[in-house]
C-alpha positions as CSV (number, residue, x, y, z in Angstrom):
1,X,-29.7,52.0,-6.5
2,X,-28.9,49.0,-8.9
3,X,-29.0,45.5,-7.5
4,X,-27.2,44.4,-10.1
5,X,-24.7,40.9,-9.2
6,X,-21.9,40.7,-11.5
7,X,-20.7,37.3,-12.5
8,X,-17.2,36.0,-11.1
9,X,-15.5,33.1,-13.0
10,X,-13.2,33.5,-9.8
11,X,-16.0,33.3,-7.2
12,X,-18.1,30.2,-9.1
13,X,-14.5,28.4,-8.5
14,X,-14.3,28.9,-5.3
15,X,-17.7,27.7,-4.4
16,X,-17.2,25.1,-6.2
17,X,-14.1,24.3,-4.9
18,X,-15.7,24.7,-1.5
19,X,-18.1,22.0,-2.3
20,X,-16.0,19.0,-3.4
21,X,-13.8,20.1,-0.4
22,X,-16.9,19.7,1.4
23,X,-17.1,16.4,0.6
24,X,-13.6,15.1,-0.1
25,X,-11.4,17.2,2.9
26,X,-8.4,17.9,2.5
27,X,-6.1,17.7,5.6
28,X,-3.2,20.5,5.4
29,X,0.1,20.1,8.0
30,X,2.2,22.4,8.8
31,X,5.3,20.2,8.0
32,X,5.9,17.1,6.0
33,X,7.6,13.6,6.7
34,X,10.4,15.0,5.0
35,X,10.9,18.0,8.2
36,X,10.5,21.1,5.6
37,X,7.9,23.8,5.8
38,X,5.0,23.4,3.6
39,X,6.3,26.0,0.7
40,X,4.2,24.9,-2.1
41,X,0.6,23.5,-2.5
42,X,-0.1,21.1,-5.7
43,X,-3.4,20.9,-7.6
44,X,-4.6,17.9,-7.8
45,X,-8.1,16.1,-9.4
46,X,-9.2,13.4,-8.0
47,X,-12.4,11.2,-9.6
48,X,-14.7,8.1,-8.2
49,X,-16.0,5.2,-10.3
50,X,-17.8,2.2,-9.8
51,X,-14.5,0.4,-9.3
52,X,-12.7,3.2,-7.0
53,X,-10.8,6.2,-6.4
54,X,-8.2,8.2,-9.1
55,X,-6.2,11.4,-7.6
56,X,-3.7,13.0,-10.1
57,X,-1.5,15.4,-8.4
58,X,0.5,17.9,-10.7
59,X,4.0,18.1,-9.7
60,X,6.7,19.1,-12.3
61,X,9.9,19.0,-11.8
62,X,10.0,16.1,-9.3
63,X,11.3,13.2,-8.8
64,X,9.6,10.2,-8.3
65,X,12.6,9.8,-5.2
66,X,11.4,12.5,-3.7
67,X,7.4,11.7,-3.3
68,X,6.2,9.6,0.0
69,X,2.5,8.4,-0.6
70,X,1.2,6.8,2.9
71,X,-2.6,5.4,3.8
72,X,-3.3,5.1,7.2
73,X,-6.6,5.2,9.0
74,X,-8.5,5.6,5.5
75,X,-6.5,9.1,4.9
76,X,-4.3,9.2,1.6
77,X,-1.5,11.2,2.2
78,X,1.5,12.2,-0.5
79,X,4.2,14.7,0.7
80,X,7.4,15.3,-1.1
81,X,9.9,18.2,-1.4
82,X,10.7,19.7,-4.9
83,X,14.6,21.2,-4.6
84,X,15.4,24.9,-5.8
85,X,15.9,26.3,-8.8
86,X,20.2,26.8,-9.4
87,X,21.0,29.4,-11.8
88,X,24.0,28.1,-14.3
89,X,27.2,30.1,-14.3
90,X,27.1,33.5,-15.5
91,X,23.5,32.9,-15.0
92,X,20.8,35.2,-12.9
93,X,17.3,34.8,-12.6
94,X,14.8,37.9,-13.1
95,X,12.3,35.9,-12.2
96,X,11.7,32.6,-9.9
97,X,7.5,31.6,-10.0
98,X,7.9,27.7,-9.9
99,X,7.5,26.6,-6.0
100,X,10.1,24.8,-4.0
101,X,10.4,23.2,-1.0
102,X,8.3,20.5,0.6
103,X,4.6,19.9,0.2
104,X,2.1,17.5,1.9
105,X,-1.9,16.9,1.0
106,X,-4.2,14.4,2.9
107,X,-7.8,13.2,1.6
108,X,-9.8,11.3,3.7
109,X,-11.2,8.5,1.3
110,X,-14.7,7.8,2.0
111,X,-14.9,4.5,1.7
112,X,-13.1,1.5,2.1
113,X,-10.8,0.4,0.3
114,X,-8.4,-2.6,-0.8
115,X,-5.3,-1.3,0.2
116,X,-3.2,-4.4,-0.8
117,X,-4.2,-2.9,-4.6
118,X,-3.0,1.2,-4.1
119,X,-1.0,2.0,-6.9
120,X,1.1,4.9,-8.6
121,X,2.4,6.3,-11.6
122,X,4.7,8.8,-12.3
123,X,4.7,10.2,-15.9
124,X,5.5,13.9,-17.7
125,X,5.3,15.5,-14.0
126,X,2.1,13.8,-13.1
127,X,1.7,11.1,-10.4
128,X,-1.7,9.3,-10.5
129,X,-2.6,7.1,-7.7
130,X,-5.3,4.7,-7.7
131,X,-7.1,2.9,-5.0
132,X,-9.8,0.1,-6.1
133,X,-12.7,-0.2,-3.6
134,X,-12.9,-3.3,-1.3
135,X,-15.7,-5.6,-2.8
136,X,-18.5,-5.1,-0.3
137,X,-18.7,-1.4,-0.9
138,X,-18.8,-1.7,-4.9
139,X,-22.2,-1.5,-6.0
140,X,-23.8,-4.5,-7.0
141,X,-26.0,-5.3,-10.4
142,X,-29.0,-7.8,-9.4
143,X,-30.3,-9.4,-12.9
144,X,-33.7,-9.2,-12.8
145,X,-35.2,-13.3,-14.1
């Protein structure tokens, strides 16, 4: 018999999205701020520097209205609720694949942060949110004399 292990683009995402879940969890609730069922999960990136924290959520077809972003207790959170998809008159859909409903994803930041400086953007269905690190956990260059 051939012990031969194929290679899965599919199962190399997952571990690797099992790792940086590992290290940045992610906190799922059953239901947002808003009271809706979680319908809808977005993808979002989210990147360190020396200087802090960037998460990018993907969510088209929002409005910026209808996003809640909340830090408590070191945990970001951002919730929101995309509305439905109305067909036009005279209008059916064959298809409906773009989520609605509400959503909410929590990251637990691990470290602390300056949370007088958390900021957001919303731009061409993308909200970035930044947090800058509180001083004494930046790293710190020592000139050598």
């Amino acid at each position: 018999m051939n012990n031969v292990i194929r290679f899965s683009p599919n199962r190399m995402q997952h571990e690797f999205d099992r790792i940086f879940n590992d290290f940045f969890p992610a906190r799922h609730v059953p239901r947002t701020n808003h009271g809706a069922q979680n319908n809808w999960t977005p993808n979002v990136d989210l990147s360190e520097s020396e200087d802090g924290y960037m998460l990018a959520f993907d969510l088209p077809g929002m409005n910026k209205k209808d996003i809640t972003i909340n830090f408590q207790d070191g945990v970001l959170t951002v919730s929101g609720t995309r509305e439905e998809a109305v067909a036009g008159e005279g209008q059916n859909f064959l298809r409906l694949e773009r989520r609605s409903g509400g959503f909410e994803r929590s990251f637990k930041i691990p470290n602390a942060i300056q949370t007088d400086k958390i900021s957001a953007a919303y731009k061409d269905g993308v909200l970035t949110v930044t947090l800058l690190k509180a001083e004494e956990v930046k790293p710190i260059k020592v000139k050598v004399s």
